[in-house]
C-alpha positions as CSV (number, residue, x, y, z in Angstrom):
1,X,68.8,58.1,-29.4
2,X,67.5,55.8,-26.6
3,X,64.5,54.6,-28.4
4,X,67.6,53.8,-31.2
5,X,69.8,51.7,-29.0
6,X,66.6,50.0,-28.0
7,X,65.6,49.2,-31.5
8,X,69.1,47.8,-32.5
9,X,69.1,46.1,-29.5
10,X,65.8,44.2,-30.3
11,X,66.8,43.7,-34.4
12,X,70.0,41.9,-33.1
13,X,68.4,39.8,-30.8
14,X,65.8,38.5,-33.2
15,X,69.0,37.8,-35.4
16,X,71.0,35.6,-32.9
17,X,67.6,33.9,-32.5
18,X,66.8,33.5,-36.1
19,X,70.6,32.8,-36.9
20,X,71.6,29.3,-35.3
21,X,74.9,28.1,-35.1
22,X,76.1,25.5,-37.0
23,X,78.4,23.0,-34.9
24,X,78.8,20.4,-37.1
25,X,80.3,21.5,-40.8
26,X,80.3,18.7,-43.9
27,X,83.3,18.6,-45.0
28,X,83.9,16.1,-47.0
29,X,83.0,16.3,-50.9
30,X,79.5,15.9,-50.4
31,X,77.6,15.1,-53.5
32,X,73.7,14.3,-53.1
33,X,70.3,14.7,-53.8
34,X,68.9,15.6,-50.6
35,X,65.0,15.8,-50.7
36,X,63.2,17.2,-47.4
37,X,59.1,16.3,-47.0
38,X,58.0,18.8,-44.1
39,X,54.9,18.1,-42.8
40,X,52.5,21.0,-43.0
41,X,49.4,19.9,-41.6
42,X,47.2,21.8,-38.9
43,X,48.5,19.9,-36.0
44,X,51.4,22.2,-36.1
45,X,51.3,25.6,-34.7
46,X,52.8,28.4,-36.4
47,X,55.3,28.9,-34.0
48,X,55.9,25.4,-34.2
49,X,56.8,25.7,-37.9
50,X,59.4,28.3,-37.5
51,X,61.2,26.2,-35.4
52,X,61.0,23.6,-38.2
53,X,62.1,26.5,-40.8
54,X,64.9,27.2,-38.7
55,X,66.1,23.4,-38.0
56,X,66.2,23.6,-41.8
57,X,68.2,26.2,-41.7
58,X,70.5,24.6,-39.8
59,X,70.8,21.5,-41.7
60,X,71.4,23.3,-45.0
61,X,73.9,26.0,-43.5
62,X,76.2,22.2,-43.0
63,X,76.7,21.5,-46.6
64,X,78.1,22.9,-49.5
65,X,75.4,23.6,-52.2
66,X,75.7,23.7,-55.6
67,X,74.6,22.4,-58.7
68,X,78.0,20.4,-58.6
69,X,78.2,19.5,-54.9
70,X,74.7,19.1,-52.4
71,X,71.4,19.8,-54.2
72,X,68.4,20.7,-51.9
73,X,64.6,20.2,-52.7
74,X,61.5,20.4,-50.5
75,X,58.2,19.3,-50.6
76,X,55.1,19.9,-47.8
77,X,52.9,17.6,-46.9
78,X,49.2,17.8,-45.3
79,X,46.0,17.0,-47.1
80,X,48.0,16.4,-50.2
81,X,52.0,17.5,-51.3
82,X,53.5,21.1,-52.1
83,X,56.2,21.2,-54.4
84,X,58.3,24.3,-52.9
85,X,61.8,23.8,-54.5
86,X,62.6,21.1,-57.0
87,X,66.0,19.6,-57.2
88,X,67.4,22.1,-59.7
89,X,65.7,25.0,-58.5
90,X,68.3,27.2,-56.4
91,X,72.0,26.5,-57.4
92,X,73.2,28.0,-53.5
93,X,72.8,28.2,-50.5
94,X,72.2,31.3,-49.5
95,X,68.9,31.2,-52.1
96,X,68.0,27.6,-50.2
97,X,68.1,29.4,-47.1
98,X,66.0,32.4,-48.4
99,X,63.3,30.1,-49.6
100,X,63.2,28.1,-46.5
101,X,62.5,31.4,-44.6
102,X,59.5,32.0,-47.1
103,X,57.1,28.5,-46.7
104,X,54.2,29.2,-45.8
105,X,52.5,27.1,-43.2
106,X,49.5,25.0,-45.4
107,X,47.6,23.3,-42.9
108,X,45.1,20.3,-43.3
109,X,45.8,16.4,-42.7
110,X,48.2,14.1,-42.6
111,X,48.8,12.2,-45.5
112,X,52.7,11.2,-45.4
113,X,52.3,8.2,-47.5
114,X,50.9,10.2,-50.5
115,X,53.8,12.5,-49.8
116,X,56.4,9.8,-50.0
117,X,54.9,8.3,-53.2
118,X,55.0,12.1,-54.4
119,X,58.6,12.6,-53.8
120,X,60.0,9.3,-55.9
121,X,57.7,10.0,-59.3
122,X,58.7,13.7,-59.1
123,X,61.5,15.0,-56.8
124,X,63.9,12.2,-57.7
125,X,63.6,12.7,-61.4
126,X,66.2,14.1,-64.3
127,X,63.8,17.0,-65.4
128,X,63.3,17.6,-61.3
129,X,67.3,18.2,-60.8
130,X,67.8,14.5,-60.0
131,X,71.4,13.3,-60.9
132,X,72.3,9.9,-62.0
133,X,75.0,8.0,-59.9
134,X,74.7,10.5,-57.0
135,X,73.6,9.2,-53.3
136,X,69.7,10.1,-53.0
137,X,68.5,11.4,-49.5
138,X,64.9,11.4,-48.3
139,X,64.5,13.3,-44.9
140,X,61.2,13.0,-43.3
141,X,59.2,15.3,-40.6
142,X,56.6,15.0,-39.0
143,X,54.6,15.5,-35.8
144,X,52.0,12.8,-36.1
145,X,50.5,9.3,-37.3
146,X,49.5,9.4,-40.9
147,X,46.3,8.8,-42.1
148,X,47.4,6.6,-44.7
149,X,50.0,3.9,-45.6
150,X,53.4,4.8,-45.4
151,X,54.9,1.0,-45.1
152,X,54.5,0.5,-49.1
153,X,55.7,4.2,-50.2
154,X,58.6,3.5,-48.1
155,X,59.5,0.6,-49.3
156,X,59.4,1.6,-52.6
157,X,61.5,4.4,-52.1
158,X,64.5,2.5,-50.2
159,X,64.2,0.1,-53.0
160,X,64.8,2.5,-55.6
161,X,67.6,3.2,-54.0
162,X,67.0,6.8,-51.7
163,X,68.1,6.5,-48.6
164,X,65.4,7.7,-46.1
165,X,65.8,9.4,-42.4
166,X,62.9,10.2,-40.2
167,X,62.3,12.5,-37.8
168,X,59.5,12.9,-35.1
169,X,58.3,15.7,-33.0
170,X,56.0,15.5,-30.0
171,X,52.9,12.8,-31.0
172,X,55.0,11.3,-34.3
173,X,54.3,7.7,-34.0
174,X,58.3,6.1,-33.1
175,X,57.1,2.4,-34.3
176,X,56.2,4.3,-37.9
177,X,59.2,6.0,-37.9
178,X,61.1,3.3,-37.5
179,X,59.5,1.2,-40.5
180,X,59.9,4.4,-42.8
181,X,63.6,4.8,-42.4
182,X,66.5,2.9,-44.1
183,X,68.6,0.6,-41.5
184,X,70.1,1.1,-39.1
185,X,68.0,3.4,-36.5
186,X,70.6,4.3,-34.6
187,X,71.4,6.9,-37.4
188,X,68.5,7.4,-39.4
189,X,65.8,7.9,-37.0
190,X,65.4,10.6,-34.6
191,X,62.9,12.4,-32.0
192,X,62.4,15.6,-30.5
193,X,60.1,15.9,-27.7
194,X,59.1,19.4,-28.6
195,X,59.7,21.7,-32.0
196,X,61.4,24.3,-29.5
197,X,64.2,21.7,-29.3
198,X,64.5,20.3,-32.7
199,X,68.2,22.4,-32.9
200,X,69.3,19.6,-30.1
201,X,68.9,16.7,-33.2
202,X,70.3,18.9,-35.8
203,X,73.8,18.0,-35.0
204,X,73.5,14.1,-35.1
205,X,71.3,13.9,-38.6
206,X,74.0,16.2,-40.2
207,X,76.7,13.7,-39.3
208,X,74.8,11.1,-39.8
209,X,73.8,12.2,-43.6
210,X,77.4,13.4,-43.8
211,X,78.7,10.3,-43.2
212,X,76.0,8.1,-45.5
213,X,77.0,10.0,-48.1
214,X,79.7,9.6,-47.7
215,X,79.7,6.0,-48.2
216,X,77.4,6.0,-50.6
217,X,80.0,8.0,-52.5
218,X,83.3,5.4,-52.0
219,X,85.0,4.3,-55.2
220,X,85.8,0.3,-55.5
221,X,87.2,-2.1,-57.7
222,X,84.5,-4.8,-58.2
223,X,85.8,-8.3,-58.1
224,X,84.3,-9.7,-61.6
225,X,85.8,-13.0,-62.3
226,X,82.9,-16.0,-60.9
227,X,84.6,-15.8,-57.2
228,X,83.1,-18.7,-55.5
229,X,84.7,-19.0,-52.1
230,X,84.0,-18.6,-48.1
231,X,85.1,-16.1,-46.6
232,X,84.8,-15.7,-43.0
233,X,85.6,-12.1,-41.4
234,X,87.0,-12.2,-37.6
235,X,86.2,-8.9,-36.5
236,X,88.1,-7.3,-33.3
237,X,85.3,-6.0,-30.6
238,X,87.5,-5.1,-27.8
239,X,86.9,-1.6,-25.5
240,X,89.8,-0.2,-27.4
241,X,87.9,0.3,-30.4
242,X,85.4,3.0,-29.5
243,X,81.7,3.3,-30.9
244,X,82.3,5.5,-33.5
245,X,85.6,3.5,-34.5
246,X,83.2,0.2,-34.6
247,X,80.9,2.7,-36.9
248,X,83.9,2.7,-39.7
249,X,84.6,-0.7,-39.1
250,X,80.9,-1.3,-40.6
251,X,81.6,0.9,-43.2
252,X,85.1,-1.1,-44.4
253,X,83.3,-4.3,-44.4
254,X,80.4,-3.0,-46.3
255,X,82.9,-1.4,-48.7
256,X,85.0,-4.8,-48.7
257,X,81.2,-7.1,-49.5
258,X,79.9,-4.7,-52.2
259,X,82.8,-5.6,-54.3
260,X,82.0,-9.6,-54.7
261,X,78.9,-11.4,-56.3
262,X,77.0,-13.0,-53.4
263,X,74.8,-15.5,-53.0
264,X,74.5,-19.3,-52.1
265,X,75.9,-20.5,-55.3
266,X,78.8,-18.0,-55.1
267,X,80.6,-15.8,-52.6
268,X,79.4,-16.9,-49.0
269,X,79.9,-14.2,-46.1
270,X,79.9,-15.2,-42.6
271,X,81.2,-13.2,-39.4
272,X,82.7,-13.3,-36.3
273,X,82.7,-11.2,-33.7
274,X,85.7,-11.4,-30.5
275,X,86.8,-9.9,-27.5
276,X,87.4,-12.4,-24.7
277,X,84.4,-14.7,-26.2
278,X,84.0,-15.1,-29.5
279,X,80.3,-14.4,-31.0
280,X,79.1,-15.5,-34.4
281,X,76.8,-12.8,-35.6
282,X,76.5,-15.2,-38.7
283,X,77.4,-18.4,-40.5
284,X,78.2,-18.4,-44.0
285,X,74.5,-20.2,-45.1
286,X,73.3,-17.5,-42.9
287,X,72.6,-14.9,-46.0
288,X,71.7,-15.5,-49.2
289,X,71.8,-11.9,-51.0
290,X,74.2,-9.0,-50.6
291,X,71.8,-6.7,-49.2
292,X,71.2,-9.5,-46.6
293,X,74.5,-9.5,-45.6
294,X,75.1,-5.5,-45.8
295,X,72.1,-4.9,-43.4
296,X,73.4,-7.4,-41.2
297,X,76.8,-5.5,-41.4
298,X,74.8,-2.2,-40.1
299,X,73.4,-4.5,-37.2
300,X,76.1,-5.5,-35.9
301,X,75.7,-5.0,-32.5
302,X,79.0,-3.1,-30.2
303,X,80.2,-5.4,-27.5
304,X,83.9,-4.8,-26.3
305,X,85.8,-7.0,-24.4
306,X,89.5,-8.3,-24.1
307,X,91.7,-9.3,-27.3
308,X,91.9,-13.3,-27.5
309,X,92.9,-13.5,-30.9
310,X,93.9,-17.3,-30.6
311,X,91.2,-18.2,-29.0
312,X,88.6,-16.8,-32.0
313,X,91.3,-18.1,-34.6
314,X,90.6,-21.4,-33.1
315,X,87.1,-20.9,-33.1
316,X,86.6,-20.1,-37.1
317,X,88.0,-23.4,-37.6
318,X,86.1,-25.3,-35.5
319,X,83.0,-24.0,-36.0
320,X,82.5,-21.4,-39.3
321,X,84.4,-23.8,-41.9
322,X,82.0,-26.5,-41.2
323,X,79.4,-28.1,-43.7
324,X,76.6,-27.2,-41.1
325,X,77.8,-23.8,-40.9
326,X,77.2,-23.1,-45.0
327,X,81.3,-23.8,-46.0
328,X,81.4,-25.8,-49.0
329,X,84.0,-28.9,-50.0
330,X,86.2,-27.7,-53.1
331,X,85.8,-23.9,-52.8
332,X,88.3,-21.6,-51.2
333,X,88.0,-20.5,-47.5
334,X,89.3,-17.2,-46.6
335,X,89.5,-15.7,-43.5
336,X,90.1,-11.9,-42.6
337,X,91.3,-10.7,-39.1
338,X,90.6,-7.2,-38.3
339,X,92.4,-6.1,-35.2
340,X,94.1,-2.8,-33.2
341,X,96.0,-4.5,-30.6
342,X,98.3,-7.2,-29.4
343,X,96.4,-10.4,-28.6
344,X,96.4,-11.4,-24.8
345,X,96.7,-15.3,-25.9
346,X,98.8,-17.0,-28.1
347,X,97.5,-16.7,-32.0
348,X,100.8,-18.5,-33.8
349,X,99.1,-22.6,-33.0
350,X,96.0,-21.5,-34.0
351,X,97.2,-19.1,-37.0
352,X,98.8,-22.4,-38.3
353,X,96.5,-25.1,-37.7
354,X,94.1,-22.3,-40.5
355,X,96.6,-22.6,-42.7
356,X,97.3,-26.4,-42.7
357,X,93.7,-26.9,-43.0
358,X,93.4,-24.7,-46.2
359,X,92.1,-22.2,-45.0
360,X,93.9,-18.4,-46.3
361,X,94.5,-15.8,-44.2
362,X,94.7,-12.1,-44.3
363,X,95.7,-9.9,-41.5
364,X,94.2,-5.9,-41.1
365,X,95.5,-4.0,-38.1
366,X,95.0,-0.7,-37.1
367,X,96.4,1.7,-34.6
368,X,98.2,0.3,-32.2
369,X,97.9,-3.4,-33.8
370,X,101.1,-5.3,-33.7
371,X,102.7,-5.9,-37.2
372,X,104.9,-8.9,-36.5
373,X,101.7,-10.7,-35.0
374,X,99.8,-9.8,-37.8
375,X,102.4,-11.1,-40.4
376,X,102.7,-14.5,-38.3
377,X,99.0,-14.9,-38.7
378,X,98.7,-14.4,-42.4
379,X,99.7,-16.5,-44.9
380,X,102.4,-15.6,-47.3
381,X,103.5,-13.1,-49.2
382,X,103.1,-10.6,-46.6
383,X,103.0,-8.0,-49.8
384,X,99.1,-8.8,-50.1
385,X,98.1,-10.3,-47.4
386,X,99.3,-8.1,-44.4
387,X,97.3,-4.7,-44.0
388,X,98.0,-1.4,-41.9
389,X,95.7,1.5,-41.4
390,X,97.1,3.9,-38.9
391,X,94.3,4.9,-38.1
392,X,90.0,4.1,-38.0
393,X,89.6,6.8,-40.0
394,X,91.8,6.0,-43.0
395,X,90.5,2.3,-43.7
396,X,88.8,2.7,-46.8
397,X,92.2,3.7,-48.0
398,X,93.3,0.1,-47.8
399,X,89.8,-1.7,-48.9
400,X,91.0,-1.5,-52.7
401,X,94.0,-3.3,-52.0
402,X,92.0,-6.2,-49.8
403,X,89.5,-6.4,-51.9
404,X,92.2,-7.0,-55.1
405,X,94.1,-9.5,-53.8
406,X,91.3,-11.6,-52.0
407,X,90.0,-11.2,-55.7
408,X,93.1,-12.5,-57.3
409,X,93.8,-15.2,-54.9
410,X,90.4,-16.8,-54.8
411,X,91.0,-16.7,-58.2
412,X,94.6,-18.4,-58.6
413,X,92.9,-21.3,-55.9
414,X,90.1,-21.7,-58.3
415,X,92.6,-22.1,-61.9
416,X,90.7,-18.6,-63.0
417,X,91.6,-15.3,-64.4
418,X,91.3,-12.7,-62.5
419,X,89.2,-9.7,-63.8
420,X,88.8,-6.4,-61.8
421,X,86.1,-3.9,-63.7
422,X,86.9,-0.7,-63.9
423,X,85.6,2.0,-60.7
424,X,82.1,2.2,-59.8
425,X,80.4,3.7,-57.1
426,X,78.8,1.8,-53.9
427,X,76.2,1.8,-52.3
428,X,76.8,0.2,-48.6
């Protein structure tokens, strides 16, 4: 009976070890091609790799997988790639899981950029599972320096589109890591001193993923009439607005910039940044291309500070709507304020002295922003140019409505019809 008890006693501790728990759940409608390249090579110890099997674990047990929802796919890596589950192979979770538990460790070299290569002309392909029009993920890990390119692979693969993360245990080369992954590091590249302590990362790269997806995924209405114009964003950067609160911030303006044709000979984009200074982070010549401006969206650097809202208004006219700055005679300037607070200076002078110089305004608050401020900033009607989002997390639900009547108004200013396409999804 002892011997029994014992027994049990052992079985359910292997469990609880095997078994990790989850803290972070996906909720949101998650809809991806997630592909995983697990390095396999013999620098890796076999203990070390069931640590990696159950960080995978982990990951997976976040989602909801289905042929519908998440798909899962996996490929090891050493001397040369393993194909262990294509995209279309298990159609849940609980058969991801089981096949995860079954890898078998390969051993040999390192060859990641091989790998890489390997996974965007077969893992990210229509006979491989691969959907159209669904956010492709690329998740990398690996323990040490390749012994072939990886720069080139990589590139190739964020150009087509997949969205890569890295991760690196013990002797991974940071610097490589770094040059592999899509922008911004912050979120997309991680390291874990030891495989015993992967399960520490686990719970940032599912948010992370979560939340890429996520944005990947957002529906907009894409402004196609020619919209020339300048538009200039003045973007709140006070303490009030926490760092993940700054993160959605990025992720409206991305929303808000996918939706227009840039480039020098159309829409300009240029940015400010305020708190009790106000910092350009870039003029409106600054970038040339979308992407240019998106990446520099992920960038943008989290400063805080006090709420001089007057003081930056001012600041946008005299130094963003300039010729030397990229704004262009004859084309119409818009400027958007994002805010969540009352400004500590006076906004009304400076709101105005926009106005009379041509210049439209739109106002977006959120939380605790004051509404009568923000309708005496804006220009009229307050119907389309005034903006509330009560809260950080509910901005995308007003970035159709911005991005529609900047549309139409750049329009009207340029004697154009306005044409809105019909929904499409974003990548940001």
């Amino acid at each position: 009976m002892q011997v029994r008890v014992l027994l049990i006693l052992i079985l359910t501790s292997v469990l609880i070890t095997r078994v990790q728990v989850v803290v972070f759940t996906c909720e949101t409608q998650t809809i991806a091609d997630i592909v995983f390249l697990v390095d396999g090579s013999s620098s890796i110890s076999s203990k070390d790799f069931n640590f990696m099997q159950t960080f995978l674990e982990m990951f997976v047990g976040a989602f909801a997988v289905g042929p519908n929802q998440t798909r899962i796919g996996l490929v090891q890596y050493s001397d040369g790639p393993f194909l262990e589950l294509h995209l279309n192979t298990h159609s849940t979770k609980v058969a991801v899981i089981d096949a995860i538990r079954k890898l078998s460790h390969k051993t040999g070299n390192t060859y990641t950029g091989l790998a890489l290569t390997y996974i965007l002309e077969n893992s990210f392909k229509a006979e491989s599972g691969s959907r159209p029009d669904v956010p492709k993920i690329g998740i990398l890990i690996t323990d040490g320096e390749s012994q072939d390119d990886v720069l080139s692979p990589a590139q190739t693969l964020r150009d087509a589109g997949i969205e890569l993360f890295a991760i690196g245990v013990q002797n991974a080369d940071l610097n490589k890591l770094r040059a592999i992954a899509s922008p911004p590091n912050e979120t997309h590249v991680y390291n874990a001193a030891d495989f015993n302590v992967m399960s520490s990362i686990v719970e940032g790269l599912t948010r992370s993923v979560c939340e890429r997806v996520s944005e990947l995924s957002v529906v907009v209405f894409p402004c196609e009439t020619p919209a020339i114009a300048d538009i200039v964003f003045l973007v709140d950067g006070l303490w009030s607005i926490s760092r993940l609160n700054f993160k959605t911030v990025k992720r409206f303006l991305g929303m808000f910039i996918r939706a227009f044709v840039v480039g020098p000979n159309q829409t300009r984009i240029g940015l400010v940044l305020y708190g009790k200074d106000s910092w350009v982070e870039w003029h409106l010549k600054t970038h040339s291309t979308k992407e240019d401006v998106i990446n520099a969206v992920r960038n943008l650097p989290y400063k805080g500070g006090n709420t001089l809202k007057g003081l930056a208004l001012t600041y946008i006219l005299e130094y963003s709507f300039k010729a030397e700055s990229g704004s262009r005679p004859d084309v119409p300037k818009i400027g958007i304020l994002i805010t969540d607070g009352k400004s500590q200076d006076d906004v009304l002078s400076p709101a105005q002295r926009l106005r009379d110089a041509g210049i439209e305004l739109f106002a977006i608050g959120v939380k605790n922003a004051d509404e009568n401020e923000l309708r005496a900033i804006a220009s009229p009607p307050e119907e389309t140019h005034v903006y509330n989002a009560a809260d950080f997390s509910v901005m995308s639900s007003i970035v159709e409505g911005l991005t529609r009547s900047v549309c139409e108004r750049v329009s009207e200013l340029s004697g154009e019809k306005v044409v809105m396409a019909g929904s499409f999804c974003v990548e940001l």
